[in-house]
N, C-alpha and C positions, 0 to 999 in steps of 0.2 A: 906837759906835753899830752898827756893820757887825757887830762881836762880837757886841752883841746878838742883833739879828736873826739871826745862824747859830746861836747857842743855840737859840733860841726855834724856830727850823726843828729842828732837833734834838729836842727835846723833843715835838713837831707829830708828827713822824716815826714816834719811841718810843712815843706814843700810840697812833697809827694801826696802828703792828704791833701792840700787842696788843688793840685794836679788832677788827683784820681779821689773821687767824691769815697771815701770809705763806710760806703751806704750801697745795699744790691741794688743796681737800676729796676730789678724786677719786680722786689716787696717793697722794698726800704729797709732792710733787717741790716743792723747796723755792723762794720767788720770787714766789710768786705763789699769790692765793687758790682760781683755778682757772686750769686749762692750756689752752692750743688741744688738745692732743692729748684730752683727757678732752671738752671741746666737739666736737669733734667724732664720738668716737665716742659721745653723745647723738644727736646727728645724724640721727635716724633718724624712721619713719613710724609712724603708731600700729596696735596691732594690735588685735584682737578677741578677748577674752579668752570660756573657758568655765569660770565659775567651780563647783564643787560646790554652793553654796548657789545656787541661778538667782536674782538681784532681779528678772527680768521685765522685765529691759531691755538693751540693747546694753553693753556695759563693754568700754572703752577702754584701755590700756596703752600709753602714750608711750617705753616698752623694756622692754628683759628687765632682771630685776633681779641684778644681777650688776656686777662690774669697779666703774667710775666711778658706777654709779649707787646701788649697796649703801651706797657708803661713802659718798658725798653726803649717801642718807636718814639713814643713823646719824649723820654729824657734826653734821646738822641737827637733828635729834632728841634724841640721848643727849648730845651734848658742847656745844650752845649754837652753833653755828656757823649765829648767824644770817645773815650775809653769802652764804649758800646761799642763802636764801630767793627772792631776784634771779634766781638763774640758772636753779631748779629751776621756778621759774612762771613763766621765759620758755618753759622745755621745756615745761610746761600748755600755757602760749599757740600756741605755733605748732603743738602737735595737735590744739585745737581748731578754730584755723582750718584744717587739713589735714581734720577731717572736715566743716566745713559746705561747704567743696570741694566734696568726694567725694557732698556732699545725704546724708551721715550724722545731722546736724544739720539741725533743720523752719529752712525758710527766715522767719527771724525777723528784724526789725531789734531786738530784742530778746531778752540773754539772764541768767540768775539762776542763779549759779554757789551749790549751796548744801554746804558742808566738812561731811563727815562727821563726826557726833560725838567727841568725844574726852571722857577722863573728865576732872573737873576736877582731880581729885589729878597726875593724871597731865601735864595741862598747868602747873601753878604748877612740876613737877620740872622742865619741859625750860622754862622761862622764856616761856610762852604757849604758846599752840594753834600749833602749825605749820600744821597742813594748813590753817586761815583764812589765818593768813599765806600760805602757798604759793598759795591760791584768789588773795588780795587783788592779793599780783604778778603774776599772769596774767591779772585783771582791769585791771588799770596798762597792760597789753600791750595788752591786744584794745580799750581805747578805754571811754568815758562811755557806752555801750549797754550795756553788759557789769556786771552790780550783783552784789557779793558778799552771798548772805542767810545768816547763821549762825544758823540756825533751830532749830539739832536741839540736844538735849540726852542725856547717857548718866547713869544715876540710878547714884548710888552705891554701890550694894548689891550693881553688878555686879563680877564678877573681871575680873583681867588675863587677856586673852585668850589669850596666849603662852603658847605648847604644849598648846592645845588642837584639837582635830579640828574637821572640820564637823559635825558633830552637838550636840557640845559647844561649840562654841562659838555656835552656835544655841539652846539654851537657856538659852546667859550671859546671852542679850541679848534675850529673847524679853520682850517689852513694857518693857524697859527704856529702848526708843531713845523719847522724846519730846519735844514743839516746847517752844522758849523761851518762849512767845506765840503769839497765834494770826497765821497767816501772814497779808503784807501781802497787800492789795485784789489788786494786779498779779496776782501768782501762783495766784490761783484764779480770775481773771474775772471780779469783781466792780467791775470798773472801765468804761469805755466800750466797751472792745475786750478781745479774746480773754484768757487768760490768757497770760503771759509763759512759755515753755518752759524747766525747770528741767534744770539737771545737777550730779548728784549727786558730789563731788570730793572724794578722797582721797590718800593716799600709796603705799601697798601695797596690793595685792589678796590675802587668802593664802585663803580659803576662800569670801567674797562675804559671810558672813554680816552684817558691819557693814553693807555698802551695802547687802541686801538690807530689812533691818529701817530704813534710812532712806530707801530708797524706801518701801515698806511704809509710814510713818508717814506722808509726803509726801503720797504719794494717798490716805490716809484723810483727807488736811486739804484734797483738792480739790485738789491742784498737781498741772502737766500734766507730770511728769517724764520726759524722752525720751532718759536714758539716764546714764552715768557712764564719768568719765574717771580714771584714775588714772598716779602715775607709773611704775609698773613691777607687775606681778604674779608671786608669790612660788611 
């Protein structure tokens, strides 16, 4: 009986490693899915990005994109390592709340976290949309006020973006970015009270043109959008 049960921990075990990579998504330091040392050089305050494409709003950067956090977004993205998705939207969470601190964020008991479009080719490749995932953990974080809207859509006809300029890539995507639906009551103020303040959430900043085109689309639909957070800008 006692055999049993240690096989069967065993086998529990065997799963869970290849569940969860027992390697940091950060360094690769083997043990562990991420390290204190790569946690803590996340650790950091968010900054003010200035991107080439302006969206017309404040854009946020929770770090520079480099070290532990390059390789986080790629493991997350290109190799499936969803077990990031936890730790990379705890990093969202605590530089959101570092900037409603700071009254960078409208003093809202309410807030509408809305993920930057992704194409849909492109998410069935990495096993869903990350950046909703990444939005939905750092809504898990910040509490039942906090509503993840995946509103936005990218039409199909657009290219991969990668290795193009801000120019070009502002034409990739020039009226392609549009809404799933028409946005809920909350976010344009058709409801009792104000509109609910939107922020626009991604992964990478590398030219602004995606978050620009999904602000752009946001306030054509009446959302009060006050700005965008991301994990790192490129």
């Amino acid at each position: 009986m006692a055999g049993d049960r240690a096989r069967s921990r065993a086998v529990l075990a065997a799963l869970a490693d290849l569940a969860v990579p027992r390697e940091c998504g950060g360094c690769g330091r083997p043990g562990t899915p991420w390290c204190d040392a790569c946690r803590a050089r996340l650790d950091d305050v968010p900054r003010q990005l200035s991107p080439r494409v302006d969206p017309g709003v404040p854009v946020w950067a929770m770090a520079r994109y480099g070290g532990p956090m390059a390789s986080a977004v790629v493991n997350l993205k290109e190799h499936r390592r969803r077990d990031l998705a936890p730790v990379l939207g705890r990093v969202l969470a605590d530089g959101i709340l570092s900037l409603a601190q700071w009254g960078e964020l409208p003093a809202s008991d309410r807030l509408a976290l809305v993920p930057a479009p992704t194409r849909a080719w492109a998410a069935r490749s990495r096993g869903g949309d990350t950046v909703t995932a990444l939005a939905r953990e750092a809504a898990d974080v910040l509490g039942g006020r906090v509503r993840v809207v995946p509103a936005l859509v990218t039409a199909a006809w657009t290219r991969d973006s990668a290795g193009l300029g801000a120019g070009a890539r502002g034409a990739n995507l020039a009226g392609a970015v549009r809404l799933r639906r028409p946005l809920p009551s909350a976010l344009v103020g058709a409801g009792a009270g104000p509109a609910v303040p939107v922020v626009v959430v991604d992964d990478v900043l590398t030219t602004g043109a995606t978050v620009a085109q999904a602000v752009r689309r946001l306030r054509c639909s009446g959302a009060a959008v006050t700005g965008a957070v991301v994990l790192a800008g490129a």
